[in-house]
Residue, then its C-alpha position, 0 to 999 in steps of 0.5 A: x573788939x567786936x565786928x561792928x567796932x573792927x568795921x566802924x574803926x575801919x571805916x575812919x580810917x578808909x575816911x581818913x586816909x583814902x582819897x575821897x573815900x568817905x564822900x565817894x563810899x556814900x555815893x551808892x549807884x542803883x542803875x534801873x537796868x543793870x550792865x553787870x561785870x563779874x571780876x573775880x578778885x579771889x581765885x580760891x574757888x575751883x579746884x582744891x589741888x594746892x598750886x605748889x604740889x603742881x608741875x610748874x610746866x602743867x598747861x596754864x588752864x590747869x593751874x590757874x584753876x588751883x588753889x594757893x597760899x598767897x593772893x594771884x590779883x594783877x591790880x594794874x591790870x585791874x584798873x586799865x579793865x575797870x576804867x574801860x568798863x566804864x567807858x562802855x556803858x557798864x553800871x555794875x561791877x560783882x566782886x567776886x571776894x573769896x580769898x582776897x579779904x581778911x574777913x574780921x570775924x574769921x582772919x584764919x581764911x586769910x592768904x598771904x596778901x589778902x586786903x585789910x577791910x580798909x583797902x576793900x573799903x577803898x576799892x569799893x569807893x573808887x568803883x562808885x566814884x567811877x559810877x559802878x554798883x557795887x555787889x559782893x559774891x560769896x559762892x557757897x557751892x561746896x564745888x566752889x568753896x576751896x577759899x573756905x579751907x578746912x571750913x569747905x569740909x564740914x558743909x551742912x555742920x552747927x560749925x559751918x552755918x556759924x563761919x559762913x552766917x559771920x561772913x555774910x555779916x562781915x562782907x555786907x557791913x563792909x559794902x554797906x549793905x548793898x541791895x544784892x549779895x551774890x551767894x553763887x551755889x552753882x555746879x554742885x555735883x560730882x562730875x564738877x567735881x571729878x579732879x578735886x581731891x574731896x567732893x561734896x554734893x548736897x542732895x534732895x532737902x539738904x541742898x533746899x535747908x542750906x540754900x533756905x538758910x543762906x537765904x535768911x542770912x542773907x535777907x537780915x542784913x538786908x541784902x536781897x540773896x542773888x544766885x546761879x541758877x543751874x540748878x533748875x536745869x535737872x530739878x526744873x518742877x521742884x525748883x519753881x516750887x520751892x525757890x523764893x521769889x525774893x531770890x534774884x536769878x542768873x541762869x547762865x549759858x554760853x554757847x552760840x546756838x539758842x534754840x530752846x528745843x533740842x533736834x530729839x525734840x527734848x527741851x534744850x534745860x540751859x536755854x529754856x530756863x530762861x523761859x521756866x523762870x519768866x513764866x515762873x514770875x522770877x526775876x533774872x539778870x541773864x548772862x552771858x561770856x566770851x569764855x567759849x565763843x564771841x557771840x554768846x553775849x549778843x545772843x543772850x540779849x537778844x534771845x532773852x529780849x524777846x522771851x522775857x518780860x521787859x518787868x522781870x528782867x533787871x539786866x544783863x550780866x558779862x561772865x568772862x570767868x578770865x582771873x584778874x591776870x595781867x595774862x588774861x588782860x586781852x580776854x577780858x578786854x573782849x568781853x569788855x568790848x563785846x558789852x559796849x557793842x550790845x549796850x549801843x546796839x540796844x540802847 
């Protein structure tokens, strides 16, 4: 059996056994202006250090960030965060995949609990039936791929182009080809990676051929590729010349401060991006989070309010990057608050 005839049957069945599936799963909400919510619903993506090799009394932060052998996804607390965010006015939910899914093409990247393309299909129904968008996210940052396995070590490898060109396929065909598909490609380097147990960095005209070829990947299946935009913060003339304008951007930046010129004079890379990309022409879903402050996202609104083009700007994007954890709930409910506030505000 092939992976369009695993997904085909998987989708009967979805049909046939999901409350509503069917009829929900053909309701495709597009918002014209987007109020985005990252979830993350695999966790596999920070650190390679195994969870079980860890001091189970090492500082809760740590430990969250390693990597595990079984699914650590709180699907109650999912669902109180999820019937909030609709309540606040947010149209778009991004889900993060990672581990959580046993992809067809490669069932070895499973983990213990991860969710069979039918119970995907059906959480990607209950969101649109709620009024969601609903956008995956792959990150093939070789910083943020631990949910890759032994796959993460062979970057830029005849093998690594061949799992990850199989993923992208599955992952669009079990969201029904949406019109975005994040493919993250942030913090790419070795500081970012200083307590990982391998660091890989691709450099100069590798980092542009793999991120060129994740790009036409991903516009075969018909989804437009959609990225963090970090990069541009130390690459800032070669990246606005060879990044695609198909390329959706999210620069991101979470401090309280948003002044684009630093005191020395200097430009301030993680606020001005925004700007090089709006002069530049691209478009942006800016974001913003409560990871490091309660005022970021306000400020990200009306920073980027009054410097981009109101064409260019497609929405706005909520990064709490809390894991879906009954311990994280509070934190994510903030960040669901702070939305609802600036979604009024500027409404």
């Amino acid at each position: 059996m092939d992976r369009r005839e695993f997904l085909t049957m998987a989708a009967g069945a979805a049909a046939f056994t999901g409350c509503a599936s069917a009829g929900l799963a053909s309701r495709r909400p597009e918002p014209d202006f987007i109020w985005s919510y990252l979830a993350h619903f695999g966790v596999n993506s920070w650190k390679d250090v195994p969870l079980e090799t860890q001091d189970p009394n090492m500082p809760e932060k740590w430990l969250t960030r390693c990597c595990a052998d079984h699914v650590r996804f709180d699907e109650p607390s999912w669902r109180r965060i999820s019937g909030r965010l609709a309540k606040a006015g947010c149209n778009q939910i991004i889900i993060d995949i990672a581990e959580i899914l046993q992809y067809p093409s490669h069932p070895e990247l499973a983990v213990k609990g991860s969710w069979s393309v039918e119970k995907m299909r059906s959480e990607i129904a209950r969101l649109r039936g709620m009024g969601f968008e609903v956008i995956p996210k792959l990150n093939f940052s070789a910083c943020h791929d631990t949910w890759l396995k032994d796959y993460g070590r062979m970057v830029s490898t005849r093998r690594y182009y061949q799992v990850c060109g199989d993923l992208i396929r599955d992952v669009a065909e079990i969201f029904d080809r949406p019109r975005f598909f994040h493919l993250g490609y942030d913090e790419e380097t070795a500081g970012h990676q200083s307590s990982h147990l391998l660091a890989i960095c691709r450099q100069g005209d590798l980092w542009w051929h793999d991120f060129l070829w994740f790009v036409k990947v991903t516009e075969k299946t018909g989804c437009r590729p959609w990225i963090w935009s970090d990069y541009i913060w130390k690459h800032k003339d070669e990246f606005l010349r060879r990044m695609p304008k198909s390329v959706l951007q999210s620069n991101w930046y979470y401090g309280a401060g948003f002044d684009p010129v630093r005191k020395d004079g200097r430009p301030n890379a993680y606020v001005a991006a925004y700007e090089w990309l709006d002069k530049a022409g691209f478009d942006q879903i800016p974001t913003g989070s409560n990871w490091s402050c309660d005022v970021n996202f306000s400020g990200t609104v009306k920073f980027c309010d009054s410097v981009c083009d109101r064409k260019l700007l497609k929405g706005y994007m909520m990064a709490p990057w809390t894991r879906t954890f009954a311990i994280h709930e509070e934190k994510s409910m903030q960040a669901v608050d702070q939305m609802e506030a600036v979604i009024k505000a500027r409404a």
